[in-house]
N, C-alpha and C positions, 0 to 999 in steps of 0.2 A: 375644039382643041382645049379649051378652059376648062371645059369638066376633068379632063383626063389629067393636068396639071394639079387641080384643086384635089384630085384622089389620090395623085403622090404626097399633100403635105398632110392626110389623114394619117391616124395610128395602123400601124403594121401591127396584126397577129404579132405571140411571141414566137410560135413558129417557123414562121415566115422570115422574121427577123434575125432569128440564127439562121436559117437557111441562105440570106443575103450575107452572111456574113462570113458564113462558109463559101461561099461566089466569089465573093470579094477578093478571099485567101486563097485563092483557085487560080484565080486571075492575076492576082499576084505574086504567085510561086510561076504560073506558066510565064508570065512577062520577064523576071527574075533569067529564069532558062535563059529565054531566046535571047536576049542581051546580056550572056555572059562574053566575058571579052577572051574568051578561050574557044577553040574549034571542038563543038559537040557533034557525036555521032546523029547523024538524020534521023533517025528514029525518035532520040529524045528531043529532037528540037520538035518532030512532029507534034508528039506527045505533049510536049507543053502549047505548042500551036490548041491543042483540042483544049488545053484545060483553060486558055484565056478565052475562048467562045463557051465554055460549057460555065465557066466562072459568070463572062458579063450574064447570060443568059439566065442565071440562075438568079442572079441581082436583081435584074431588070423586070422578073417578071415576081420577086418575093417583097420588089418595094410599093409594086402595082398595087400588091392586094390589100383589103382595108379586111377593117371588122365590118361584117352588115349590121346596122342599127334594127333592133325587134321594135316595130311599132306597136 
């Protein structure tokens, strides 16, 4: 489990790093939705339901990745 920790605190791609960042704001427009304190049609609260797992998901896996070092 330490390897995998010590690969989150390596350099992200720049790609990757707008890709997380665009997660982030995925994640945070669908959370936004679902605790609006207004009654939404099911459909949109689905819809953001997907966009907070398609958010963390896209985070989680664009902080993973590192640059590979060329020996």
């Amino acid at each position: 489990m330490k390897p995998f920790f010590q690969r989150l605190q390596q350099d992200t791609p720049p790609f990757f790093r707008t890709l997380r960042n665009i997660g982030l704001s995925l994640a945070a427009a669908g959370t936004t939705i679902v605790a609006a304190p207004v009654e939404l049609p099911s459909i949109i609260v689905t819809i953001a339901n997907y966009l907070i797992v398609v958010g963390s998901v896209a985070g989680a896996v664009s902080q993973a990745t590192v640059m590979q070092e060329k020996d």
